[in-house]
TORPA-4810 file (N, C-alpha, C, O; in nm, 3 decimals):
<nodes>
NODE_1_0.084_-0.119_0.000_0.000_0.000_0.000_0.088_0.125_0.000_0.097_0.187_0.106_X
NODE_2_0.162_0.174_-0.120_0.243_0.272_-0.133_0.149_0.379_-0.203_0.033_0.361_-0.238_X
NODE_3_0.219_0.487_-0.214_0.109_0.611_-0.281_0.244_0.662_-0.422_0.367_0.662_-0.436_X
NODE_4_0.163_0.685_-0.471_0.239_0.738_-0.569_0.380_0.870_-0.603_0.321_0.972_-0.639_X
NODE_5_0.472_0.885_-0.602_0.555_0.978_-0.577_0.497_1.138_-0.624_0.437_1.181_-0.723_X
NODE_6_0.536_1.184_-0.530_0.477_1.321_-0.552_0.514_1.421_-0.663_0.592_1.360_-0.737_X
NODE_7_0.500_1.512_-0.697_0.549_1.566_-0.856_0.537_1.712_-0.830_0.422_1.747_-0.800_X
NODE_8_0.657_1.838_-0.836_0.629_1.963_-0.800_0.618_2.059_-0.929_0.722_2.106_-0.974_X
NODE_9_0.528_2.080_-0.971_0.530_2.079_-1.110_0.373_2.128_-1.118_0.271_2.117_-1.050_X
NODE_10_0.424_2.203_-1.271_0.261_2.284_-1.315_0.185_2.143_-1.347_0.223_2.026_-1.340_X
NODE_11_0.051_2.207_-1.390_-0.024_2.066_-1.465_0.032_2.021_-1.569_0.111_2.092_-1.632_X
NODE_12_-0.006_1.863_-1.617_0.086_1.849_-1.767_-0.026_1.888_-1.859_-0.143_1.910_-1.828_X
NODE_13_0.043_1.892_-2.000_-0.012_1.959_-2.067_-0.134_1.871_-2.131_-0.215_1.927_-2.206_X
NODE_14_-0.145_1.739_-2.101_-0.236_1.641_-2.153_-0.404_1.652_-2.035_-0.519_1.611_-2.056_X
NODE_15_-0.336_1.734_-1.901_-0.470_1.766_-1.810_-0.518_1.919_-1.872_-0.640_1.937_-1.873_X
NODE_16_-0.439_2.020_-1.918_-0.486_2.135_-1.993_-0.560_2.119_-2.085_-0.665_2.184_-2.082_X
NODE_17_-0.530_2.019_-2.212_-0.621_2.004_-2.315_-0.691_1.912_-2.300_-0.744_1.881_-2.407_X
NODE_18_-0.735_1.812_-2.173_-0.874_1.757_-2.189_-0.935_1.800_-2.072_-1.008_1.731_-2.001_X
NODE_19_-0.901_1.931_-2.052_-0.952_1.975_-1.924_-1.192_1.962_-1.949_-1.266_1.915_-1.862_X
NODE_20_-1.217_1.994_-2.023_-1.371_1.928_-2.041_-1.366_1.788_-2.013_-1.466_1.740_-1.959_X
NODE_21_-1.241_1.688_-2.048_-1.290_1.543_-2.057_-1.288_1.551_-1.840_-1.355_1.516_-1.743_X
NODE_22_-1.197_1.603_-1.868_-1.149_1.565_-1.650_-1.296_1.630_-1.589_-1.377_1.573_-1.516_X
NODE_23_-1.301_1.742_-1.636_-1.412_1.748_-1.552_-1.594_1.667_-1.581_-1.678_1.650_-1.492_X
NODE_24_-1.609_1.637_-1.706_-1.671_1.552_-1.695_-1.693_1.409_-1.629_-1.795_1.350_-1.595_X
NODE_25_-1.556_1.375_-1.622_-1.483_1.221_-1.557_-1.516_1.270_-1.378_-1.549_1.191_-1.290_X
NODE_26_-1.497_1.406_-1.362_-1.510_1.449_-1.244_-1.634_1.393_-1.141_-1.640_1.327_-1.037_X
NODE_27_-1.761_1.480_-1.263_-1.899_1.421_-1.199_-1.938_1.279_-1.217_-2.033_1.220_-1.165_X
NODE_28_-1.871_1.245_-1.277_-1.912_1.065_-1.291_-1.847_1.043_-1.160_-1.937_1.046_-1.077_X
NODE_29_-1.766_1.029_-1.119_-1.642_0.976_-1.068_-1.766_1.044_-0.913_-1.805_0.951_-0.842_X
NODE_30_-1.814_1.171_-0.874_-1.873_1.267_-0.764_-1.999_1.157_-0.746_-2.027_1.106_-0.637_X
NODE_31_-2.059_1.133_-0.853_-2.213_1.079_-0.873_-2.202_0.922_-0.818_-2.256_0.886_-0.713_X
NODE_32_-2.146_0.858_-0.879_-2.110_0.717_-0.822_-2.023_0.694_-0.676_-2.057_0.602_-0.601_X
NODE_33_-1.932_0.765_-0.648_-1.911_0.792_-0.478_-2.012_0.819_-0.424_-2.020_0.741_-0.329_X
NODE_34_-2.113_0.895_-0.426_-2.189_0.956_-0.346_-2.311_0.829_-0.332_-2.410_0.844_-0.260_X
NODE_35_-2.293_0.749_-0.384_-2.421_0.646_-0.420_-2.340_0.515_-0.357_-2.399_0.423_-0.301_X
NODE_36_-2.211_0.522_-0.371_-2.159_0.399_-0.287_-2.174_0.456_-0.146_-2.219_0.373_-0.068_X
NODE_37_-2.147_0.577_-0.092_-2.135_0.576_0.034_-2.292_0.563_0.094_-2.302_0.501_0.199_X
NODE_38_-2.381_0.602_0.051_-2.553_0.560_0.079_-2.534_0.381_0.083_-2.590_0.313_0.168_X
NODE_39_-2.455_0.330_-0.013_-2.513_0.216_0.002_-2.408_0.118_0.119_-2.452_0.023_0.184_X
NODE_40_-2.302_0.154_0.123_-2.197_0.090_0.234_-2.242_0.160_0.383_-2.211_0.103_0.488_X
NODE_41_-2.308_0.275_0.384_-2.359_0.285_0.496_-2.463_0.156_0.595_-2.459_0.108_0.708_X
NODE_42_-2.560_0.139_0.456_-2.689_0.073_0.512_-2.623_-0.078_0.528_-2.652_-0.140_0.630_X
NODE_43_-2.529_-0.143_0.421_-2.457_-0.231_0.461_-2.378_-0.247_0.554_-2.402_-0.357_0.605_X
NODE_44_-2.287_-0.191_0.609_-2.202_-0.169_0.690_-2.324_-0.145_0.849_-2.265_-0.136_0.957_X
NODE_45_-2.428_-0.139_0.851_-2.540_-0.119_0.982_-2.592_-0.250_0.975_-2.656_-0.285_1.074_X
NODE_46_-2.575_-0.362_0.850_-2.674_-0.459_0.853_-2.507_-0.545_0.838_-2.537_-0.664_0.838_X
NODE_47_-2.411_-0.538_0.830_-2.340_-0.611_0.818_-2.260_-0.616_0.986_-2.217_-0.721_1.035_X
NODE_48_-2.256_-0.539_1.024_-2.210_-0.471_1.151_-2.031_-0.447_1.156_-1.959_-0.460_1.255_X
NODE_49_-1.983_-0.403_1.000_-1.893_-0.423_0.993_-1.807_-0.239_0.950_-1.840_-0.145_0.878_X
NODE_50_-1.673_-0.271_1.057_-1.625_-0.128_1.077_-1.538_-0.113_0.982_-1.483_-0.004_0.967_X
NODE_51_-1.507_-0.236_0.888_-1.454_-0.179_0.757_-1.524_-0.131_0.627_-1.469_-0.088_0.526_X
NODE_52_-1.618_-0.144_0.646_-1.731_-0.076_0.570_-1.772_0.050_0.566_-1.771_0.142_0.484_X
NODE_53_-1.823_0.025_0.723_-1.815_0.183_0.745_-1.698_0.268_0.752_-1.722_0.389_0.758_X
NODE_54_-1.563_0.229_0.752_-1.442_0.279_0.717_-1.446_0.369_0.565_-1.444_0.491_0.543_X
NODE_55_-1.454_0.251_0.472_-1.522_0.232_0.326_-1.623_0.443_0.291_-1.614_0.552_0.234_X
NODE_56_-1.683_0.377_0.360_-1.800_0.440_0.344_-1.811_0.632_0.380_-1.882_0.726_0.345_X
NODE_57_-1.688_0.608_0.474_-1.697_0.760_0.499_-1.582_0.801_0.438_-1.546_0.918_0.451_X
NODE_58_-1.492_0.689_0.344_-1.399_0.742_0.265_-1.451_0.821_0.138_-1.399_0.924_0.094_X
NODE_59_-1.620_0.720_0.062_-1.684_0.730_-0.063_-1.734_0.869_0.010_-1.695_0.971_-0.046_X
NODE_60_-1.786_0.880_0.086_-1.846_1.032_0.125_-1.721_1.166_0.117_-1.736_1.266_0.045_X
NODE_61_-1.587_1.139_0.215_-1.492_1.245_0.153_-1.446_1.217_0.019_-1.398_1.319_-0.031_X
NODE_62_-1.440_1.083_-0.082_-1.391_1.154_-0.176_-1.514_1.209_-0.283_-1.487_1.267_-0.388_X
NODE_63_-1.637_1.184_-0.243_-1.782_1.232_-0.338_-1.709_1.434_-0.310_-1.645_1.512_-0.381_X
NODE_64_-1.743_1.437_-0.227_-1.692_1.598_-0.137_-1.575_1.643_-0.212_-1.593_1.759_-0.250_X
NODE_65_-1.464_1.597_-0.248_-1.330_1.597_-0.277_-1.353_1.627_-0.417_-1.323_1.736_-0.467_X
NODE_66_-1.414_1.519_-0.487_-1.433_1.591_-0.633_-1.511_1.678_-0.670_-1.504_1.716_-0.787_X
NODE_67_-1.625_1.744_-0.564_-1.672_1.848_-0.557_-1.595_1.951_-0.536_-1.647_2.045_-0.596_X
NODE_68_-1.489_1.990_-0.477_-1.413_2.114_-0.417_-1.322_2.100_-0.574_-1.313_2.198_-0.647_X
NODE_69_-1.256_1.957_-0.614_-1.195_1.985_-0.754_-1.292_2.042_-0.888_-1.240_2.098_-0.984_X
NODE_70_-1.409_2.021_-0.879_-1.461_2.099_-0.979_-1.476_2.189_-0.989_-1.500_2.240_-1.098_X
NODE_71_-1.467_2.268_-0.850_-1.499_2.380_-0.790_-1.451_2.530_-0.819_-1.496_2.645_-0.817_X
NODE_72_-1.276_2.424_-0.859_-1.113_2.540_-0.847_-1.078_2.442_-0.987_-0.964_2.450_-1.031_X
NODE_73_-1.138_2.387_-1.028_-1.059_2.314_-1.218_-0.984_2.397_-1.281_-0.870_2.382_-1.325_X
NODE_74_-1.086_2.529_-1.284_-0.977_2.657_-1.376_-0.950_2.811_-1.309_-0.959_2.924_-1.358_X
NODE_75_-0.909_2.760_-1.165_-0.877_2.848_-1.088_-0.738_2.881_-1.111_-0.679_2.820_-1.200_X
NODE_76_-0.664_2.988_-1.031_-0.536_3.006_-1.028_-0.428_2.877_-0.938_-0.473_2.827_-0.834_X
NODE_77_-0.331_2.847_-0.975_-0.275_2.759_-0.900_-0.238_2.717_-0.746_-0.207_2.616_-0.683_X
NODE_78_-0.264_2.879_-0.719_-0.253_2.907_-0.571_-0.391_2.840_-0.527_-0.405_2.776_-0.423_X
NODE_79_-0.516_2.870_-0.645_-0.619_2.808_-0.531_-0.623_2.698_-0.570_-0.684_2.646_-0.477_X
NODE_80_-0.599_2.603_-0.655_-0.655_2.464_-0.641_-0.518_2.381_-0.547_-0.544_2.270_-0.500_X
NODE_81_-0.368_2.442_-0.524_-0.301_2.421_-0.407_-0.385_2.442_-0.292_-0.384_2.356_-0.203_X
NODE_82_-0.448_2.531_-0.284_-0.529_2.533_-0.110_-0.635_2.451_-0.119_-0.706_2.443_-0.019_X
NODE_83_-0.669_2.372_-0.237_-0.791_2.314_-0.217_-0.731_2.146_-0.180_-0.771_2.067_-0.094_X
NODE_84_-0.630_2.134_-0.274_-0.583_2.047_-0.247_-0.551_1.994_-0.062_-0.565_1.883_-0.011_X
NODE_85_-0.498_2.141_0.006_-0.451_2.098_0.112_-0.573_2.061_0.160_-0.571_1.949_0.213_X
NODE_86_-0.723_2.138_0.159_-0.822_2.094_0.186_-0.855_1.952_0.215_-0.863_1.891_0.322_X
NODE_87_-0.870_1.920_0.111_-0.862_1.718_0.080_-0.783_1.666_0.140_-0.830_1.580_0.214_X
NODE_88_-0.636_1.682_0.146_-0.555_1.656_0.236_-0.586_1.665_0.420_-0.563_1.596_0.520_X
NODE_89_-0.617_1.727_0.404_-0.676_1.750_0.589_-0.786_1.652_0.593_-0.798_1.576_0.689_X
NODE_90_-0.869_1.651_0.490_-1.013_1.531_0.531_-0.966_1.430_0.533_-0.982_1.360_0.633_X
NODE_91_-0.873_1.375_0.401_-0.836_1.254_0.388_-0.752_1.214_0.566_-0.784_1.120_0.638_X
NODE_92_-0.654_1.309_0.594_-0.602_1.315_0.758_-0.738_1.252_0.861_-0.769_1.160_0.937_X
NODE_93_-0.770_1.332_0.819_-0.913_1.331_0.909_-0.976_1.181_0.931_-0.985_1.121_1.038_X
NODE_94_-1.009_1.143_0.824_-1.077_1.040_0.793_-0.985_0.939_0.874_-1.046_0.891_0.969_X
NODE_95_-0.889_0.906_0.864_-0.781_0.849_0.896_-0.741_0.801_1.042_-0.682_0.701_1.083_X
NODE_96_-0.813_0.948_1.125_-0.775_0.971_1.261_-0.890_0.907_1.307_-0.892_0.839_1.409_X
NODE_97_-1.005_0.932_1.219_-1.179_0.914_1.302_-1.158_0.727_1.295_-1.188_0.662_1.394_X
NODE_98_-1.108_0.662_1.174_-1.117_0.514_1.200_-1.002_0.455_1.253_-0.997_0.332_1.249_X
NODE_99_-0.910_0.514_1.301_-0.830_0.496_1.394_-0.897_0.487_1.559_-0.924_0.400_1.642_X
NODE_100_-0.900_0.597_1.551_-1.019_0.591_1.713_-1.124_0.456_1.708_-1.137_0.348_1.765_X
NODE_101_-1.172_0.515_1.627_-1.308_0.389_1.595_-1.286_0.248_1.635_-1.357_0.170_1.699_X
NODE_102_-1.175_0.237_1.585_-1.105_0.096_1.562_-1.106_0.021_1.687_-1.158_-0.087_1.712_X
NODE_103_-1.015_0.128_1.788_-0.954_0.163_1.942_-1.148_0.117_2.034_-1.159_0.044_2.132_X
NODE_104_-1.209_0.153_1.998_-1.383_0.153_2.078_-1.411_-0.013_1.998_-1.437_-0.117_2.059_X
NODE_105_-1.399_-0.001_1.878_-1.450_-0.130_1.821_-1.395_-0.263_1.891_-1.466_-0.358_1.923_X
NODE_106_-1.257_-0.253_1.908_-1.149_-0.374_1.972_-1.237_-0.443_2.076_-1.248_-0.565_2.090_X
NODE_107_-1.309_-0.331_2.157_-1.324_-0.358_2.280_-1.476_-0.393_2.293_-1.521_-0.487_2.359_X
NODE_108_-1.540_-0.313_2.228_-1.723_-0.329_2.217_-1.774_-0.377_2.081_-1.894_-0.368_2.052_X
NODE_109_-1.674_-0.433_1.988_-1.731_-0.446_1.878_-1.796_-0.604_1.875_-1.763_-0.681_1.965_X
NODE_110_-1.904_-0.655_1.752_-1.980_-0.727_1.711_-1.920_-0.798_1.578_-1.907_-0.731_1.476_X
NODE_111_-1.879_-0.954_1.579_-1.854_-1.029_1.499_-1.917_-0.980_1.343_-2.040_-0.985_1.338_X
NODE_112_-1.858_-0.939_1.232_-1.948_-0.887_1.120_-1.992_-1.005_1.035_-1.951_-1.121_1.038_X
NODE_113_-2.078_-0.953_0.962_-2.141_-1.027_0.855_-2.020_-1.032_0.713_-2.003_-0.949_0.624_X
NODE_114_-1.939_-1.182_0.742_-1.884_-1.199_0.605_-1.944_-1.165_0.448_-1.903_-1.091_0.358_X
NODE_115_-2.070_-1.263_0.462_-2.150_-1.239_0.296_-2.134_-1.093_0.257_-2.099_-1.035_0.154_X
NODE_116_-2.179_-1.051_0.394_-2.203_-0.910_0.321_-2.137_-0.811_0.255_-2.156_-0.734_0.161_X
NODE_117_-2.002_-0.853_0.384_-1.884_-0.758_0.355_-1.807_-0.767_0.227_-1.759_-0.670_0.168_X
NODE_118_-1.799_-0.897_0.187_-1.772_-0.993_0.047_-1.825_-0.889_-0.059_-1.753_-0.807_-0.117_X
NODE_119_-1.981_-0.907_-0.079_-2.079_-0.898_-0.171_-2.029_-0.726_-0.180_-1.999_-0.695_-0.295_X
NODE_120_-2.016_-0.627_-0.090_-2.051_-0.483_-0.082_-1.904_-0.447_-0.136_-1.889_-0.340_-0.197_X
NODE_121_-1.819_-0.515_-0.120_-1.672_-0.490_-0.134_-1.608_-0.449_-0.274_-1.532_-0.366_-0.324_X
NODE_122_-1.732_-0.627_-0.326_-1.690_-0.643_-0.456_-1.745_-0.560_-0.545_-1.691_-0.539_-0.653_X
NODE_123_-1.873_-0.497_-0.504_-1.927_-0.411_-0.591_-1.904_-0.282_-0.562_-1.979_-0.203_-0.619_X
NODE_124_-1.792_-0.219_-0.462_-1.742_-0.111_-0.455_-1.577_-0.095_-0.502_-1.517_0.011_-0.492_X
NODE_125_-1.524_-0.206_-0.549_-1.427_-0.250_-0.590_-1.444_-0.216_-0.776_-1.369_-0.149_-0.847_X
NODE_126_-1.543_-0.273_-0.805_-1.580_-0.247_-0.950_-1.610_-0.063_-0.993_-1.567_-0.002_-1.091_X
NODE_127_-1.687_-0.016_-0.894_-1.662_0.133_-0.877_-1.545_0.194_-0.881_-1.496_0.276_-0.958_X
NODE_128_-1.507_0.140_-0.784_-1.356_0.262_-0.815_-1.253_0.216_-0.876_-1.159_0.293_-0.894_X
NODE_129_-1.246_0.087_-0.921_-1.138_0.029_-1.044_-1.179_0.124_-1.152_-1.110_0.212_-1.204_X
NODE_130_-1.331_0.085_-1.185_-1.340_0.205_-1.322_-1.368_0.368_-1.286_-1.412_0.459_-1.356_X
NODE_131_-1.331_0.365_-1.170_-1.263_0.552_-1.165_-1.151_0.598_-1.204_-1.108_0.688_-1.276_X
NODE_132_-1.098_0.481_-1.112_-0.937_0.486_-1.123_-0.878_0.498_-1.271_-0.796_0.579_-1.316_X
NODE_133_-0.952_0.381_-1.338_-0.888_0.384_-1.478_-0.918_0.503_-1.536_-0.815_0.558_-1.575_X
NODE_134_-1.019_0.564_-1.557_-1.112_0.715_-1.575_-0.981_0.790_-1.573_-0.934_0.824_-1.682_X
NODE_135_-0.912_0.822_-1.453_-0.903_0.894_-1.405_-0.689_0.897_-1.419_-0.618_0.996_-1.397_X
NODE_136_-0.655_0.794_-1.450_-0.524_0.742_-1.488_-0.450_0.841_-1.533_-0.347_0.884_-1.481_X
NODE_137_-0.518_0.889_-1.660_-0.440_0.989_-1.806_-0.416_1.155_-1.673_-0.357_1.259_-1.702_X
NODE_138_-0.457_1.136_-1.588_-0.456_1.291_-1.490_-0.370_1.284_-1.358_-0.362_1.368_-1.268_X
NODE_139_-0.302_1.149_-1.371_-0.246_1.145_-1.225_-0.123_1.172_-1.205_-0.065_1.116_-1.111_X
NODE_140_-0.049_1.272_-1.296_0.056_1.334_-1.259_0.032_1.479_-1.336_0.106_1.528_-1.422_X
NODE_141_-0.072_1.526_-1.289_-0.105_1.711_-1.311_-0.078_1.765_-1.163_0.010_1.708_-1.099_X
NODE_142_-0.139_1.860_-1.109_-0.112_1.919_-0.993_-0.108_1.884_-0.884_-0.075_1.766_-0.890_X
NODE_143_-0.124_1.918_-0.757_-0.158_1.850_-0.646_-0.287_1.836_-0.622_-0.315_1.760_-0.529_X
NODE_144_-0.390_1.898_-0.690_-0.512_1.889_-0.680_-0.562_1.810_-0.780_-0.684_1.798_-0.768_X
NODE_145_-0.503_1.733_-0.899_-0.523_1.662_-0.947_-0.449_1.523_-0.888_-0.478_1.411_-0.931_X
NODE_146_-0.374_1.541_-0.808_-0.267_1.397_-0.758_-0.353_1.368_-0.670_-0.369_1.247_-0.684_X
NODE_147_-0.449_1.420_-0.550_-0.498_1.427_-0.439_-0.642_1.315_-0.492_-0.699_1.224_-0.432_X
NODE_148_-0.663_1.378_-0.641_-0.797_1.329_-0.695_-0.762_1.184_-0.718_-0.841_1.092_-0.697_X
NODE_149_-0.645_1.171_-0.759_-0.591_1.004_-0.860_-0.611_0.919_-0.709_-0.699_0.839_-0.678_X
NODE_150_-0.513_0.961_-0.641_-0.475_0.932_-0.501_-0.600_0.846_-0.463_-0.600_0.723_-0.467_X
NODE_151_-0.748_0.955_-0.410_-0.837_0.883_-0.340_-0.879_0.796_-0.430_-0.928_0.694_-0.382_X
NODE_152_-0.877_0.805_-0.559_-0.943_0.658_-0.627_-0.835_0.536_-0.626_-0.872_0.419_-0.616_X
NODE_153_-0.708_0.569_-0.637_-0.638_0.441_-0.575_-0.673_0.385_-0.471_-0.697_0.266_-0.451_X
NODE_154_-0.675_0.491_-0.389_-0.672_0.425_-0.208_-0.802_0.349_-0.214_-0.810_0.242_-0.153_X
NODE_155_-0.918_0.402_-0.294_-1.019_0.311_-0.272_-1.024_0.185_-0.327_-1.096_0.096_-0.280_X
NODE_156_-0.954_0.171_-0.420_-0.967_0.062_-0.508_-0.862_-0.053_-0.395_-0.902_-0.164_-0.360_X
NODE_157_-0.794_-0.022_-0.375_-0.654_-0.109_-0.245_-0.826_-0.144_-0.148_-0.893_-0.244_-0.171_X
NODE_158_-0.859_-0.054_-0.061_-0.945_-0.070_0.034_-1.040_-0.176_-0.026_-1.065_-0.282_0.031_X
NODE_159_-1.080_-0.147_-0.119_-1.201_-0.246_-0.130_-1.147_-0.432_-0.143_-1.227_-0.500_-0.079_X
NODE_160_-1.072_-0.490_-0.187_-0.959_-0.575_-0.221_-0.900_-0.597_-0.032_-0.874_-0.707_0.016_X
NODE_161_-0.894_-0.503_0.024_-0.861_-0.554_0.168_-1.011_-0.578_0.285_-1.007_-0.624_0.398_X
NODE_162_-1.107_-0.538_0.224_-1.239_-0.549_0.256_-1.286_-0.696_0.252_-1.329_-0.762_0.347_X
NODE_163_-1.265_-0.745_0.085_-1.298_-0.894_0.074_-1.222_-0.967_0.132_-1.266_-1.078_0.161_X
NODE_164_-1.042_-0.922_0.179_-1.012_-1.069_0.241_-1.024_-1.046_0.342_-0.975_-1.139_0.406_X
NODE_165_-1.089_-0.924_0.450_-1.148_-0.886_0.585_-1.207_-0.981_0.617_-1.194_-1.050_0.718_X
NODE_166_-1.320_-0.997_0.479_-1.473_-1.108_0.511_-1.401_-1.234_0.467_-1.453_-1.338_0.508_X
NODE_167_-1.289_-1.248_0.390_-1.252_-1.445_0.403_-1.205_-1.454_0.557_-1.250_-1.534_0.639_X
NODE_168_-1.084_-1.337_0.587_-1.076_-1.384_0.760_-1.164_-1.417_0.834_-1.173_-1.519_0.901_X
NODE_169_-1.243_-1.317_0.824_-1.383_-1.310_0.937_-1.456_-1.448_0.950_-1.484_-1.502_1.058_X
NODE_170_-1.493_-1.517_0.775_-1.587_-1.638_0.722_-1.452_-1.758_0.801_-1.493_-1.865_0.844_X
NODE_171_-1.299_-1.724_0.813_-1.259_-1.855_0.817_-1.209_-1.853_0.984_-1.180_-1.950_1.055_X
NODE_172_-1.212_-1.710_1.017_-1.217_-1.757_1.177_-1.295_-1.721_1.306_-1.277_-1.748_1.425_X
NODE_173_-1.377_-1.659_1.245_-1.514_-1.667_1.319_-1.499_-1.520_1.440_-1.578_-1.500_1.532_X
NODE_174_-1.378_-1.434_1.408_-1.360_-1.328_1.487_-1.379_-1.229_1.389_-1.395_-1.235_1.267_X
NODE_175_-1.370_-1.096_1.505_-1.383_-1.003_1.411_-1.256_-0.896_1.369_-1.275_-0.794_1.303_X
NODE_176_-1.112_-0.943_1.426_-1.058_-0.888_1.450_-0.980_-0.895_1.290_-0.893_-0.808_1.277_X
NODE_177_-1.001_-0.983_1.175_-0.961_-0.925_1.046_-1.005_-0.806_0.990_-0.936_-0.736_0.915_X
NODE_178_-1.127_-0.780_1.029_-1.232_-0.638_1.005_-1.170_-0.546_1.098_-1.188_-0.434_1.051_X
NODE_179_-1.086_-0.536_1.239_-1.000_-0.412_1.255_-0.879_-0.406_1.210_-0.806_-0.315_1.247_X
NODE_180_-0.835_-0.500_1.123_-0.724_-0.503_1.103_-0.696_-0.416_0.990_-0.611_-0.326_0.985_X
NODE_181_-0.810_-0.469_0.863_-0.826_-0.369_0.754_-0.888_-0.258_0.773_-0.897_-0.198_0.666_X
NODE_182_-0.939_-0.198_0.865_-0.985_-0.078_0.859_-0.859_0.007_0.950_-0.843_0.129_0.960_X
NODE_183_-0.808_-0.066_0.989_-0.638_0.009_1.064_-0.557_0.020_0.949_-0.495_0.126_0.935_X
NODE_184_-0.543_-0.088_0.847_-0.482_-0.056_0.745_-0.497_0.087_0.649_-0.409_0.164_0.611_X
NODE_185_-0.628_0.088_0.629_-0.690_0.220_0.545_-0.704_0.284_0.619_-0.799_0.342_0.566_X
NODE_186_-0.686_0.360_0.758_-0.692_0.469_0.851_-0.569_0.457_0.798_-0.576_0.550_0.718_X
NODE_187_-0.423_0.395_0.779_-0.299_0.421_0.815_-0.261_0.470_0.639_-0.166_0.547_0.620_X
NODE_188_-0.321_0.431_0.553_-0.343_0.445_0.416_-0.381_0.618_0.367_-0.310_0.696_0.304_X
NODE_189_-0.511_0.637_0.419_-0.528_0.771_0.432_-0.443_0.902_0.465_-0.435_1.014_0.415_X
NODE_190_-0.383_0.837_0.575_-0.280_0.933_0.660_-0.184_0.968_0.611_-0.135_1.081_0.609_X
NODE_191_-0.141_0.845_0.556_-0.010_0.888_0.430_-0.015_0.910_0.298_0.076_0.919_0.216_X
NODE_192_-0.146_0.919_0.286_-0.168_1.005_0.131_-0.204_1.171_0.126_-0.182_1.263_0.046_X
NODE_193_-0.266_1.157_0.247_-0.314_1.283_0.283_-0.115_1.398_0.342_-0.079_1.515_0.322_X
NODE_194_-0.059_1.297_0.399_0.069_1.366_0.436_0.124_1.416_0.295_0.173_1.527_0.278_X
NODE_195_0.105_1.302_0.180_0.186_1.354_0.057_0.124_1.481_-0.001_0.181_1.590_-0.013_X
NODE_196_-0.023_1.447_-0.040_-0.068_1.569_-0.098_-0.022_1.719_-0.021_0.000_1.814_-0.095_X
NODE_197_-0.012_1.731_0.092_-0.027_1.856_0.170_0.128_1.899_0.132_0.153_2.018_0.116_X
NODE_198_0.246_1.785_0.117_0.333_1.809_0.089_0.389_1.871_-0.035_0.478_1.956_-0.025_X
NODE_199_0.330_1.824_-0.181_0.309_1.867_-0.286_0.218_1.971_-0.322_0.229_2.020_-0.435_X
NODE_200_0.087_2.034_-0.206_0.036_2.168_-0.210_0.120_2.265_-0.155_0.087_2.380_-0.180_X
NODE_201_0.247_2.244_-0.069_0.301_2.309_0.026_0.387_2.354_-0.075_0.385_2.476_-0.090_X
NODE_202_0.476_2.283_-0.162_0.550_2.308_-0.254_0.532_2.382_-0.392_0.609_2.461_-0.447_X
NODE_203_0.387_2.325_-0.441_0.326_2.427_-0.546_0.288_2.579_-0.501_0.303_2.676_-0.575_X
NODE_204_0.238_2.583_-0.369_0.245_2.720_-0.283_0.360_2.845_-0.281_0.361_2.968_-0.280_X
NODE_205_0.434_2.756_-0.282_0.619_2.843_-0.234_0.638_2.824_-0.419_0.629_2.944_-0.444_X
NODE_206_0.647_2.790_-0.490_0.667_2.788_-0.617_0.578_2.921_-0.693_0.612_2.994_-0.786_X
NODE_207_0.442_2.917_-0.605_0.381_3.026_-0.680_0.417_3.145_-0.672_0.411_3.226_-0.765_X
NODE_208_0.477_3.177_-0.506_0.509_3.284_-0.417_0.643_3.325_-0.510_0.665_3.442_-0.541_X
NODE_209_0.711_3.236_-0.543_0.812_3.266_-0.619_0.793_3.335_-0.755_0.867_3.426_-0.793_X
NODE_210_0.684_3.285_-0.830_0.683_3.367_-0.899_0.620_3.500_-0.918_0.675_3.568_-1.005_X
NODE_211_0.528_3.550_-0.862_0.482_3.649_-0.823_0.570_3.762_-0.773_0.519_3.867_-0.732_X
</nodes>
């Protein structure tokens, strides 16, 4: 679970001229997050499982995430750097909240529903594989475009550590494979979210420079 190397650098010139295709890819990419996290919610309550709901409040910051990128697409560089750090702080965020979670779950948590976690995984797995690919031709433009590639990787890893959550869970009857992967993707988050802020920090001082 590595993240991609960071890049200090204007956009390339292949995100300038399909800048209509990205942002169309944008709302696809906004519309289908926002519909997985409705549906890993209600699963993740009937599954009783905290990697789901891990899952689930990731599809909600990155639905949010490609909202703030559509937001600043053809802004000045300074602002889609601050938006970026934006995302960067949630993605942090996110990170810290299923970390804690995890820490309450250890102790009070409920054996989850394998089938479910299986079944919800795989069909949030198929989501963000075809984001990801969507979204490929853009993942070395800005930091606000790296931040974007970023969360559709991380989701696509998460979902793939979700299903073998539910083979642990189905083959040993605990629930402690389901904190294991949702410690994984709290620890996943954290260090994607560290890179982006790092590569907004740098496009920042680059701008200052030229000005």
């Amino acid at each position: 679970m590595t993240c991609c190397n960071a890049h200090d650098h204007s956009p390339s010139v292949e995100s300038i001229i399909n800048i209509k295709r990205y942002r169309r890819l944008l709302w696809i990419a906004l519309v289908l997050n926002a519909g997985m996290f409705l549906v890993e919610v209600w699963a993740g309550s009937i599954a009783r499982s905290l990697s789901l709901w891990a899952d689930a409040i990731d599809f909600a910051g990155d639905a949010a995430n490609y909202g703030v990128s559509l937001a600043v697409l053809t802004a000045a560089i300074t602002w889609r750097a601050r938006a970026a750090q934006l995302k960067a702080l949630s993605m942090c965020a996110f990170g810290l909240y299923i970390l804690g979670y995890a820490i309450y779950a250890a102790f009070n948590g409920q054996v989850p529903n394998p089938l479910a976690m299986g079944a919800v995984g795989f069909l949030a797995l198929i989501v963000n594989v075809s984001v990801a690919v969507m979204l490929y031709i853009f993942r070395e433009g800005d930091a606000n475009m790296q931040s974007v590639w970023l969360c559709s990787r991380n989701d696509a890893i998460g979902n793939v550590a979700v299903m073998l959550a539910a083979l642990g869970v189905m083959g040993t009857g605990k629930a402690y494979p389901d904190l294991i992967v949702a410690l994984l993707m709290a620890s996943l988050a954290l260090h994607s979210g560290w890179q982006v802020l790092r590569s907004a920090k740098s496009e920042l001082e680059h701008a200052a420079l030229d000005t």
